[in-house]
N, CA and C atoms as an extended XYZ file, in Angstrom:
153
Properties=species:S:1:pos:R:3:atomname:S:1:resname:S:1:resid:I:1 pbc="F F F"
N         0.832       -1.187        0.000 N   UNK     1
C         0.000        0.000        0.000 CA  UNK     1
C         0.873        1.247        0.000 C   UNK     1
N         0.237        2.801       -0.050 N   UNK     2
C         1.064        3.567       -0.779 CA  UNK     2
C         1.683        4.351        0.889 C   UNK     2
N         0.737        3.658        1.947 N   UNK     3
C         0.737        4.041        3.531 CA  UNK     3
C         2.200        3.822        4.135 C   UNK     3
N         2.718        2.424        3.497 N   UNK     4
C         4.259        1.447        3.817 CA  UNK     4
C         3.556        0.734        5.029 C   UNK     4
N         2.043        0.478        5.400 N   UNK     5
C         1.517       -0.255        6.327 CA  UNK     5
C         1.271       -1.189        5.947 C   UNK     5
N         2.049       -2.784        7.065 N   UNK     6
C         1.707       -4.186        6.932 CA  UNK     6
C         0.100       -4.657        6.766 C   UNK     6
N         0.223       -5.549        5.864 N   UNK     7
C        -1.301       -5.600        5.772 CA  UNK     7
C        -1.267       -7.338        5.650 C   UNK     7
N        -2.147       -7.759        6.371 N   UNK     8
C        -2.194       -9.516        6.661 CA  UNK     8
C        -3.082      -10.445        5.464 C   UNK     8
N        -3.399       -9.684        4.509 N   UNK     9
C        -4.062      -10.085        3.204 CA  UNK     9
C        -3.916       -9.055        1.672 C   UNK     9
N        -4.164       -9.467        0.970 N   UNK    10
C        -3.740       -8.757       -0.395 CA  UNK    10
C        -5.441       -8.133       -0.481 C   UNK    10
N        -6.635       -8.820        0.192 N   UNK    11
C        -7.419       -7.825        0.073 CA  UNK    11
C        -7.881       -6.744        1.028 C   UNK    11
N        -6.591       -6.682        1.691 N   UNK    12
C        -6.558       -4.855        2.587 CA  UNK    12
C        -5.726       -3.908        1.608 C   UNK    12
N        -5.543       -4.382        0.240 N   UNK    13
C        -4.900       -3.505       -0.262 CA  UNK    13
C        -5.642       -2.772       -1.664 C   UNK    13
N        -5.792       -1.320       -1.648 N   UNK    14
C        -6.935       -1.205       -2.869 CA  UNK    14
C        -6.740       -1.769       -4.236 C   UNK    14
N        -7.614       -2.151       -5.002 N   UNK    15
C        -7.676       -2.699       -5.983 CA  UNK    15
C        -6.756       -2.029       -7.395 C   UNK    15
N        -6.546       -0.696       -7.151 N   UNK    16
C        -5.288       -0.486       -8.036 CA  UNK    16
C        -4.231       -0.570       -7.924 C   UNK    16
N        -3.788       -0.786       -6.607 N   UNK    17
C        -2.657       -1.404       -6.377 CA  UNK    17
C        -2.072       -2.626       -6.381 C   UNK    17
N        -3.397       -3.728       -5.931 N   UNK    18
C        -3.625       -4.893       -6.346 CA  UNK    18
C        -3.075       -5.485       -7.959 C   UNK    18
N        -4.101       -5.097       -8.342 N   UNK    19
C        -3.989       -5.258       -9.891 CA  UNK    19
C        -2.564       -4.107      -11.053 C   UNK    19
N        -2.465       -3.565      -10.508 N   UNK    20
C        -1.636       -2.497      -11.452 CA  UNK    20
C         0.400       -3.406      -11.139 C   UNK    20
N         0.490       -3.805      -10.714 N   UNK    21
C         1.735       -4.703      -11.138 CA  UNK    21
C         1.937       -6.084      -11.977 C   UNK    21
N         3.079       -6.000      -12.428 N   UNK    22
C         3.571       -7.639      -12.895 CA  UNK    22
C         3.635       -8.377      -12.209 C   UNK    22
N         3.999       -8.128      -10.847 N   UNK    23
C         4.880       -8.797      -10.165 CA  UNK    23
C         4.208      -10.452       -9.655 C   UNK    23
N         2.692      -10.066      -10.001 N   UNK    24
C         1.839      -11.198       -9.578 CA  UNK    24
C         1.258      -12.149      -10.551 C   UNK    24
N         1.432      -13.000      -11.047 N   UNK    25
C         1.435      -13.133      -12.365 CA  UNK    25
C         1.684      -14.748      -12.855 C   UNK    25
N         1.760      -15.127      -13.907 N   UNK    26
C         2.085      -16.745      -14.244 CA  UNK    26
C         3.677      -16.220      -15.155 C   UNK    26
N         4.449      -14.608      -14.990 N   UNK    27
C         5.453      -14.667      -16.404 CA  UNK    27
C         6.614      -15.576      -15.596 C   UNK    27
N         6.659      -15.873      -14.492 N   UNK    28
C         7.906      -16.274      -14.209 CA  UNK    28
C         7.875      -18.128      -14.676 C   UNK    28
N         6.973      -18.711      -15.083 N   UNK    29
C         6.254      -19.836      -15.440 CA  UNK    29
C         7.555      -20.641      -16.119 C   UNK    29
N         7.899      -20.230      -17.831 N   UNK    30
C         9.225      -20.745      -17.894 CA  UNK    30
C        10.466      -20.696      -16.992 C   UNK    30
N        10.694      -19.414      -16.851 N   UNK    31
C        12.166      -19.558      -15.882 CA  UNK    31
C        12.172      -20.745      -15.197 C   UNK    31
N        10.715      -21.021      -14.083 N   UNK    32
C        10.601      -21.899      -13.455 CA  UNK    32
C        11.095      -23.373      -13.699 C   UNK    32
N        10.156      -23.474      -14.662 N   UNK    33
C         9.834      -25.003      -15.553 CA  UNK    33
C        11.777      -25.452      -16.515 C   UNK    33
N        12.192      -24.038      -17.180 N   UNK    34
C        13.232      -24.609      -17.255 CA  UNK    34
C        14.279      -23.859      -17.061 C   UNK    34
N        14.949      -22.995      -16.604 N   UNK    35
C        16.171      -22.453      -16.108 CA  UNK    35
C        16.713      -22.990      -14.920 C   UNK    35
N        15.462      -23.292      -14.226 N   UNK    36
C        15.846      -23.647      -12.582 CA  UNK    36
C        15.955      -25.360      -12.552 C   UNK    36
N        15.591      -26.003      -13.663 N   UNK    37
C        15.975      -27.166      -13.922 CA  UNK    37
C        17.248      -27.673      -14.167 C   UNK    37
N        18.055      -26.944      -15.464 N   UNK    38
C        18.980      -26.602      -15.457 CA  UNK    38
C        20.237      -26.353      -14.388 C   UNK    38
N        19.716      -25.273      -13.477 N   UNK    39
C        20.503      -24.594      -12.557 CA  UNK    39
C        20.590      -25.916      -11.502 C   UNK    39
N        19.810      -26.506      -11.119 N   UNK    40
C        19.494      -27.454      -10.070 CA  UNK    40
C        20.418      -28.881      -10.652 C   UNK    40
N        20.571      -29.254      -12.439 N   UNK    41
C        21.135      -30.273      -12.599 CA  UNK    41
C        22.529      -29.786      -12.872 C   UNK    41
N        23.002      -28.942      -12.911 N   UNK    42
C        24.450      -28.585      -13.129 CA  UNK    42
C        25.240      -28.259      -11.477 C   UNK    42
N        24.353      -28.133      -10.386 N   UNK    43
C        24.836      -27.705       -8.987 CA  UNK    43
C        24.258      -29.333       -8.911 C   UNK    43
N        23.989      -30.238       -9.360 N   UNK    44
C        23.530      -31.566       -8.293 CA  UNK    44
C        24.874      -32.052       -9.194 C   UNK    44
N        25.259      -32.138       -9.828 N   UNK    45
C        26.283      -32.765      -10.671 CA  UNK    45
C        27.742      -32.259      -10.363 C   UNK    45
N        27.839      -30.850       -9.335 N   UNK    46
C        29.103      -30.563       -8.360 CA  UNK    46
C        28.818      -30.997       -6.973 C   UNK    46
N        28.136      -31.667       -6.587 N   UNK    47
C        27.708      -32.328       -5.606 CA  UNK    47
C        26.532      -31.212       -4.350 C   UNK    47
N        26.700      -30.467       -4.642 N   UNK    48
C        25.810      -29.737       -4.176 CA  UNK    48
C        24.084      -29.608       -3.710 C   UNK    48
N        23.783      -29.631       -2.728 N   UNK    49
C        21.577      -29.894       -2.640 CA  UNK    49
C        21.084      -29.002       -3.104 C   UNK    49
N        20.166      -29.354       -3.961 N   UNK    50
C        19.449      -28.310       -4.573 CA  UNK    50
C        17.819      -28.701       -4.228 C   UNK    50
N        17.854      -29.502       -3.087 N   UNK    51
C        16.451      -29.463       -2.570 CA  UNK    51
C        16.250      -28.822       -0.707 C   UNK    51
């Protein structure tokens, strides 16, 4: 909110603020599905946990 006050749900926050970002969203969907696949089999293969 535009207050900088904690709020314990996303619907104490007004609806243009709500809605007016990316940040909430399905774009991070690939990265997910395959970068971090990637990242996870190249650090499990230096012996490293990637869980």
């Amino acid at each position: 909110n535009r207050q900088g006050q904690r709020v314990e749900s996303l619907a104490q926050i007004s609806r243009e603020r709500r809605t007016g970002y990316d940040w909430y969203g399905r774009w991070p969907a690939p990265l997910i599905a395959d970068e971090y696949k990637a990242w996870q089999q190249k650090h499990a293969a230096n012996g490293i946990s990637t869980r």
